[in-house]
Every structure is written in structure tokens, then in C-alpha cells.
C-alpha positions as CSV (number, residue, x, y, z in Angstrom):
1,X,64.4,84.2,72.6
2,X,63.9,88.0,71.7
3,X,63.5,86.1,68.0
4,X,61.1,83.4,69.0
5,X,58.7,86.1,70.5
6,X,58.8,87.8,67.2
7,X,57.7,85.5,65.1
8,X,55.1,84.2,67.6
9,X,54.1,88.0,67.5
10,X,54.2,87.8,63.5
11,X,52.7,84.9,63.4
12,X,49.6,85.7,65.8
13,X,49.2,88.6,64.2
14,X,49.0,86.8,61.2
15,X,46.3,84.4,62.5
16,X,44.0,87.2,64.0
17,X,44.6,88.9,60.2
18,X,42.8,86.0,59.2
19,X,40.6,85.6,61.7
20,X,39.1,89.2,61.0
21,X,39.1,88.6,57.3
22,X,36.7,85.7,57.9
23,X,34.5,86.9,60.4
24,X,33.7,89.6,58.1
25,X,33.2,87.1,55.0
26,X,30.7,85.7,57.7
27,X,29.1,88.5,58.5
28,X,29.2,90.2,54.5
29,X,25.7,90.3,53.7
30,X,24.5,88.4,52.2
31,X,26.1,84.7,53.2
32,X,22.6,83.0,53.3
33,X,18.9,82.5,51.4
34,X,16.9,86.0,51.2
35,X,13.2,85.6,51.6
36,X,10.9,87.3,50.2
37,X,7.0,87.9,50.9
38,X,4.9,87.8,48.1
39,X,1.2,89.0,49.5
40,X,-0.9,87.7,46.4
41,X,-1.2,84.4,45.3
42,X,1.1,82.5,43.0
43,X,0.6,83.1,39.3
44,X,-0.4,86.9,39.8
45,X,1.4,89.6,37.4
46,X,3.0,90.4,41.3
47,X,4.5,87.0,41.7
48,X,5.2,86.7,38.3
49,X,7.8,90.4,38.1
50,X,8.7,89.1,42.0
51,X,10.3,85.8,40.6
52,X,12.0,87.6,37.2
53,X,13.5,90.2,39.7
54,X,14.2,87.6,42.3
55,X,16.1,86.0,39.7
56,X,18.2,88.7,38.6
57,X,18.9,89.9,41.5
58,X,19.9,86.6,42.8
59,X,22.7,86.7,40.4
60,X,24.0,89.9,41.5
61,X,23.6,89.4,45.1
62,X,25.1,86.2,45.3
63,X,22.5,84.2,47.2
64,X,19.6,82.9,46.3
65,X,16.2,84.5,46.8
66,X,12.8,82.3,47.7
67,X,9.6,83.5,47.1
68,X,7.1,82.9,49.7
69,X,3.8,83.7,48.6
70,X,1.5,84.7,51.5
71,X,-2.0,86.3,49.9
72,X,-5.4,87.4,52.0
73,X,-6.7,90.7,53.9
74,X,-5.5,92.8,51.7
75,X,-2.3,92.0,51.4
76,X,-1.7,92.6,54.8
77,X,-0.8,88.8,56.3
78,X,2.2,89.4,54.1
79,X,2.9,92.8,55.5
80,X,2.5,91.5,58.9
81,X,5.4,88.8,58.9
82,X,7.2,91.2,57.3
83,X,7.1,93.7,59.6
84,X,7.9,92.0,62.7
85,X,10.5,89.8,61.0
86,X,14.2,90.7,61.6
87,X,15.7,93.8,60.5
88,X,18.7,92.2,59.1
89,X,18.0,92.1,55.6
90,X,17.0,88.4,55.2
91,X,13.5,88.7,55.0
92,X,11.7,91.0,52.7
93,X,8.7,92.0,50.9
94,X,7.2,92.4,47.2
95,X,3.9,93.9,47.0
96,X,1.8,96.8,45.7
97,X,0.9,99.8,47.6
98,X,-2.8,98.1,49.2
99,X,-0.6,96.7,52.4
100,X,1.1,100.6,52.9
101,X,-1.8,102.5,52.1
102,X,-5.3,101.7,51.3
103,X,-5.5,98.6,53.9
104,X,-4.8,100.1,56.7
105,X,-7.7,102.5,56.5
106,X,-10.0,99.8,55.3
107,X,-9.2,97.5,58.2
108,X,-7.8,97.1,61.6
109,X,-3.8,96.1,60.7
110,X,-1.5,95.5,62.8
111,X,1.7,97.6,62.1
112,X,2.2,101.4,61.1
113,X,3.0,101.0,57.4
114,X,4.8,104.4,58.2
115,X,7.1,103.3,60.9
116,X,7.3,99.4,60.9
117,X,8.8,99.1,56.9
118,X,12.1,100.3,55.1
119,X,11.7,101.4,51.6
120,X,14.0,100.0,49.3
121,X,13.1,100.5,45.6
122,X,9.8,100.6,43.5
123,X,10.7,98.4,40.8
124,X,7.3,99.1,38.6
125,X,4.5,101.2,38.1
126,X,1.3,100.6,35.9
127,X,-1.6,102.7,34.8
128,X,-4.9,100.5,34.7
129,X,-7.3,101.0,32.0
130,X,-11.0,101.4,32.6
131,X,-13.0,99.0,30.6
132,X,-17.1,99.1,29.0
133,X,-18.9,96.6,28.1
134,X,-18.7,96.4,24.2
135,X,-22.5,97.2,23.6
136,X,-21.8,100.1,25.4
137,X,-22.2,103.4,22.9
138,X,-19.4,105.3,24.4
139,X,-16.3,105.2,23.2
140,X,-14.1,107.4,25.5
141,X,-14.3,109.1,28.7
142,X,-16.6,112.1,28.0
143,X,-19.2,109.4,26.3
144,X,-19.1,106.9,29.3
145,X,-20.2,110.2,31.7
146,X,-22.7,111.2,29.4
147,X,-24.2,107.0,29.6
148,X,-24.1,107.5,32.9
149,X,-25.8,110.8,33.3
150,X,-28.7,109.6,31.3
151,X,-29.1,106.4,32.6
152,X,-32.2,105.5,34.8
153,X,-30.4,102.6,36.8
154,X,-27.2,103.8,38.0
155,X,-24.2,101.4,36.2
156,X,-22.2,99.0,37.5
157,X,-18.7,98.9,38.0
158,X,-16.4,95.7,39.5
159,X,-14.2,97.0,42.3
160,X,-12.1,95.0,44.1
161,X,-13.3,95.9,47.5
162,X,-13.0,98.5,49.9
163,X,-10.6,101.5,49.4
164,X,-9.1,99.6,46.0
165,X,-8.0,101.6,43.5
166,X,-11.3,100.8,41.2
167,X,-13.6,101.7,43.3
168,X,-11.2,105.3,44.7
169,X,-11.6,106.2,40.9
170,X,-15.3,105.8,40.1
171,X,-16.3,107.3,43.5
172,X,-14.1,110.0,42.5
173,X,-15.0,110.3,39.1
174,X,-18.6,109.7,40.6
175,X,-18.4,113.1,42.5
176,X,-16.3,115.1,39.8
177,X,-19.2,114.3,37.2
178,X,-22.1,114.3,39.6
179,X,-23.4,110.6,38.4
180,X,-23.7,107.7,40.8
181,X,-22.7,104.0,39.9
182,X,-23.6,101.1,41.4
183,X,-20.6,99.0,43.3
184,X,-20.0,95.1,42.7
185,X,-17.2,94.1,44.9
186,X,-14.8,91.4,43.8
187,X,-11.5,89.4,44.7
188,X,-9.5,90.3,42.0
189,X,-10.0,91.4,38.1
190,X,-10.5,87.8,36.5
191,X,-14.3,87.6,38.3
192,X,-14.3,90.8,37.5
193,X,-13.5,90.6,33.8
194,X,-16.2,87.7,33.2
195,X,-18.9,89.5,34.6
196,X,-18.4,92.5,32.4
197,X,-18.2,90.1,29.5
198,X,-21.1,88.3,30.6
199,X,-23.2,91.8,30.5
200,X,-23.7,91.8,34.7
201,X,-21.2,94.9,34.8
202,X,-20.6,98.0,32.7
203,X,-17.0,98.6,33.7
204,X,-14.2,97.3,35.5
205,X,-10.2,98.3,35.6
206,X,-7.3,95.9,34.2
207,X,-4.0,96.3,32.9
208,X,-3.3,97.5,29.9
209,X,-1.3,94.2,28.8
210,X,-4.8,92.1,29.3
211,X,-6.8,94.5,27.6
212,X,-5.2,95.3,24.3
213,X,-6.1,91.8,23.1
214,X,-9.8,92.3,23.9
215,X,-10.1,95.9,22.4
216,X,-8.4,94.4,19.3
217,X,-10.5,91.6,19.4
218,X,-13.7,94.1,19.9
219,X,-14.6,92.2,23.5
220,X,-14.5,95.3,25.4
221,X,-14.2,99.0,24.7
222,X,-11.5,101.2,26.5
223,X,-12.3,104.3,27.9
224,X,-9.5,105.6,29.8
225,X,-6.4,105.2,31.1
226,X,-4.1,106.3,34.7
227,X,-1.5,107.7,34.6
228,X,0.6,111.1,33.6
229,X,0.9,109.4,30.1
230,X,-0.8,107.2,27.8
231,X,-0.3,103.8,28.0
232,X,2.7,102.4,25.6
233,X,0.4,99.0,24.9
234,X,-2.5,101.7,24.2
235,X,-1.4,104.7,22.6
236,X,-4.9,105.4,21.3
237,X,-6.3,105.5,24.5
238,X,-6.5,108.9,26.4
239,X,-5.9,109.5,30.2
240,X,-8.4,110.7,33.0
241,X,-6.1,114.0,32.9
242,X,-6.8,114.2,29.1
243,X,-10.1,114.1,29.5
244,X,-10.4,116.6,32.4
245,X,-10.2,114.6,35.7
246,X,-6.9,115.5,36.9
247,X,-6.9,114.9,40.5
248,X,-3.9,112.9,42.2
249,X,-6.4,109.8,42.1
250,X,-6.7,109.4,38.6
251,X,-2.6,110.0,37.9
252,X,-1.3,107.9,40.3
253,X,-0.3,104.8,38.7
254,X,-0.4,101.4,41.0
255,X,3.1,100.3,41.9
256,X,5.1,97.3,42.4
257,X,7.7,97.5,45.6
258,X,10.5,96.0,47.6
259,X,10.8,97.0,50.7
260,X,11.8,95.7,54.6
261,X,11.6,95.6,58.6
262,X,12.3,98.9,59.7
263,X,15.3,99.2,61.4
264,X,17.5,97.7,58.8
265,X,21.5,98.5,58.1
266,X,21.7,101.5,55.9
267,X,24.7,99.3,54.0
268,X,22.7,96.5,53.3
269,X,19.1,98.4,52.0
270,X,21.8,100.3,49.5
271,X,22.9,97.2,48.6
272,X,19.6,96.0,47.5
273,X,19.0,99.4,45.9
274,X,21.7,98.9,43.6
275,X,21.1,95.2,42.8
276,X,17.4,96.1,42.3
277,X,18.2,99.3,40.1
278,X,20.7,97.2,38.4
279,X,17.9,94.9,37.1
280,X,15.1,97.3,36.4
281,X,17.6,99.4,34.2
282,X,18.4,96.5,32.2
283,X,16.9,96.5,28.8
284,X,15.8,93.5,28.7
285,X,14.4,93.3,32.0
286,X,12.4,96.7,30.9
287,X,11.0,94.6,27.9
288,X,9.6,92.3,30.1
289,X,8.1,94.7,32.1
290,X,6.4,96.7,29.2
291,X,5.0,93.2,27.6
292,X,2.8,92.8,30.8
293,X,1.5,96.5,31.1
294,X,4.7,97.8,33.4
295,X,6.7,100.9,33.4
296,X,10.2,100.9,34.8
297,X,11.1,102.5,37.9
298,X,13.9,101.8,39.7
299,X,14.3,104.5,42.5
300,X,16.9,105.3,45.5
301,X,15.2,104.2,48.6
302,X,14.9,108.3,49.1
303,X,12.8,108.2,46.1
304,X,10.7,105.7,46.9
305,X,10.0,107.3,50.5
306,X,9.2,110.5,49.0
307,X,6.8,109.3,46.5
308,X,5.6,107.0,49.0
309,X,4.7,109.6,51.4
310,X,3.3,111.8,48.8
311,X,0.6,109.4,48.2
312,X,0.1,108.4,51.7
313,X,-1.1,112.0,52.0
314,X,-3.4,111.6,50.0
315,X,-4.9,108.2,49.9
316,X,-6.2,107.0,53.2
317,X,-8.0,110.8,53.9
318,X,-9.6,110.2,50.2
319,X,-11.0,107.1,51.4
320,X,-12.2,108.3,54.5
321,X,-13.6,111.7,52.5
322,X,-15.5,109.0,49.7
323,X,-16.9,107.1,52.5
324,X,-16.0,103.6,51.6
325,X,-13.9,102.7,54.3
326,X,-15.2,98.9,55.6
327,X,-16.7,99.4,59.2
């Protein structure tokens, strides 16, 4: 009997071995489809790095990753599912910094981009190019002041609307160089990039990767660049910094993130850390990135927070300070 109840006891001991190992196979994140918010429309250079990291990731993640692409208020919808979705790792977000920073000043939101999101890992970061008209004179920064100085209409510029990062950089360029320009809000840089072809603007922003073609082909002139460095796709092209406007605006380069409801499992954000790092640290995936106009990041989530806080300091008082906050 006495040898009965031991193997029973071996034998239930076995079962609830197994029992535990499979519950936490269940429970191992992650066992099911991750989705991810995408707040710009399909076909954008955003959805475009979201799918080639969604990809790559995928891989080493073990589940697949679907891109849900959710566009409109400045990039806030997105940011708004995302934020009251379930902290468990299964639903996530892609986006640049408007959602966490510049939208919420420019509108009523409803979430506190510093207390509703966790930070995983900025995967990119990219210094646009400011653009002239090619029968402008000027052929760099100091000569594009000086145009605007002496002109007797103030010049044009295409932003993309309150508190976007054009129209943060001419208003502050605007006040460094005591000139005044003349806003033309848009939806995005392709309007934008007609118009100033067309003659209707005399700048605009893009990234670098659409206008090296253009300069080459003598379409548009480039003036200047953001960033701490010059651009690899335009070498030739100085910074704001280089030119003497050195402010946090004009170095702060516009970046691609992924990041979370807040609230989620410390294990599983350091998992995607890694699996994100993973990817951006791969050469080739770097290649790609530098092709379209990218730099590779790749930061902790401490990183990320830090940086992310850094320009939160600065950003939505600088809108409030240039006055172009949407009321």
C-alpha cells in the first residue's frame, strides 16, 4: 500500500510538473498576434520602417506582428487606442514624436502622453532638410536670411500645421533672425513639395532621402539640415548649428518610436527592447534605414524615457512661447 501511495505521489507530482510547465508555455509572452498601431497612413516612410521592423522582429519574437494603420488628428486616434488598450504587451504603437509631444499642446487629447505610454525603444531618428525654391538666389542658410530680410512680402514656407516641426523651426528661426515668413499649412510634405515646385512656396522641410534626387537634379536648392551632424545622403549640406542657430529646436532630429499602455510587465517591454535593438543593430537593417534618410537608434527603454523627457521640456512650452498653438 505504503508503495502504491508512492508512486501515486510520484506520479501526481509528475502530472502537476507538467501541468506548471505548460501553463507557463501559455502564459510565456508572447503565445499570440502582436498588434501594432501605425498612426499615419499606409505607404508613409512610418509604415514603411513599421512593416521592415515588424518583420524582423517577428522572427525573433516568435509571433507574428500586424500592422494596423490608424492616421488623423495628429496622430493622436492611434495614440488613443493605444493608450487605453491592455497593458499586456499585445497591443502596441509605432509612431513619431507629434502623438507624445507637439499634439497634445495643439489640441485637446485624451490621455497624458507622460503617464498613459511605456517607452520601449526609438528605433530611428532623422534630420529634415529645409528646401528653396530653385530660382531662389541663396544657396545656404546665411543667404536664405539675408532673401528674407530684404524681401518686401514676407516668404512662404509649407508647414504641416500647428506645432509641427516645420513650422517650430521657421518661427524660431523667424525670431533668431528677426525676419517674418508667411505660413501655408498642409497635410503632409507631398502638397507641400508641389507647391514649392509649382513657385506658390519658397521653402518647405523633407527628408533628406527625397531630396537628394531633386538637388541633384537642380529642382530644389538645400539650405540646411537638423540635426547634431550632417546628413550622410547630404554631406555637402550644413546644419542650423553650423550656420549659428543652435537652439534644441533646430538639433533635435524627428524620431521613429515603439512604445506601449502604461502599466506593462517590466519582463515583457525588455523583451521587446532586445528584439527591437536586435533589429536596428543589424547591418543590413541599418542600410535600409540610411537609404530612406534614417539614422539608427536602438535605445534601452531608459534611454528612450530620458531623451523623451528631455524634449518634452522643451517642446510643448516652445509652442506655447511661439504662439502657434491651435485655439
Amino acid at each position: 500500500m505504503a508503495a502504491i501511495k508512492k508512486t501515486l505521489g510520484l506520479g501526481l507530482a509528475g502530472v502537476m510538473a507538467l501541468a506548471s510547465v505548460a501553463a507557463m508555455a501559455q502564459t510565456g509572452y508572447p503565445n499570440r498576434p502582436i498588434r501594432w498601431i501605425v498612426p499615419s497612413p499606409a505607404g508613409a516612410p512610418i509604415d514603411a520602417i513599421g512593416r521592415k521592423l515588424g518583420e524582423l522582429m517577428s522572427a525573433r519574437l516568435g509571433a507574428s506582428i500586424v500592422i494596423e494603420n490608424k492616421p488623423g488628428a495628429g496622430s493622436t486616434i492611434g495614440a488613443t487606442e493605444v493608450a487605453r488598450a491592455k497593458p499586456d504587451g499585445y497591443t502596441l504603437m509605432l509612431s513619431v514624436g507629434d502623438a507624445l509631444i507637439s499634439s497634445v499642446v495643439t489640441m485637446t487629447v485624451p490621455y497624458d502622453p507622460q503617464r498613459d505610454f511605456t517607452l520601449i525603444s526609438k528605433i530611428a531618428a532623422s534630420g529634415p532638410v529645409l528646401i528653396a525654391n530653385k530660382s531662389m538666389p541663396a544657396g545656404d542658410l546665411a543667404g536664405a536670411v539675408k532673401e528674407a530680410q530684404a524681401a518686401q512680402v514676407p516668404l512662404a514656407y509649407g508647414s504641416y500645421g500647428p506645432g509641427s516641426y516645420p513650422q517650430l523651426i521657421m518661427e524660431s528661426l523667424a525670431r533668431q533672425s528677426t525676419v517674418k515668413f508667411i505660413e501655408v499649412p498642409y497635410k503632409g510634405s507631398p502638397p507641400a513639395m508641389t507647391d514649392l515646385l509649382g513657385g506658390q512656396l519658397a521653402f518647405t522641410f523633407t527628408s533628406t532621402s527625397i531630396a537628394a534626387p531633386m538637388i541633384a537634379d537642380g529642382k530644389v536648392k538645400a539650405i540646411a539640415v537638423i540635426g547634431d551632424r550632417r546628413s550622410a545622403l547630404l554631406p555637402e549640406v550644413q546644419t542650423f548649428a553650423e550656420a549659428g542657430y543652435d537652439a534644441f529646436i533646430f538639433k533635435n532630429k524627428a524620431w521613429v518610436g515603439l512604445s506601449g499602455p502604461a502599466g506593462m510587465p517590466a519582463d515583457v517591454v525588455q523583451k521587446l527592447a532586445a528584439a527591437a535593438q536586435q533589429v536596428v543593430r543589424d547591418p543590413e537593417f541599418g542600410k535600409y534605414l540610411e537609404n530612406i534618410g534614417f539614422d539608427a537608434v536602438g535605445n534601452t527603454p531608459e534611454e528612450f524615457l530620458k531623451e523623451y523627457r528631455e524634449e518634452y521640456s522643451v517642446v510643448p512650452g516652445l509652442i506655447k512661447e511661439l504662439g502657434v498653438a491651435a485655439h
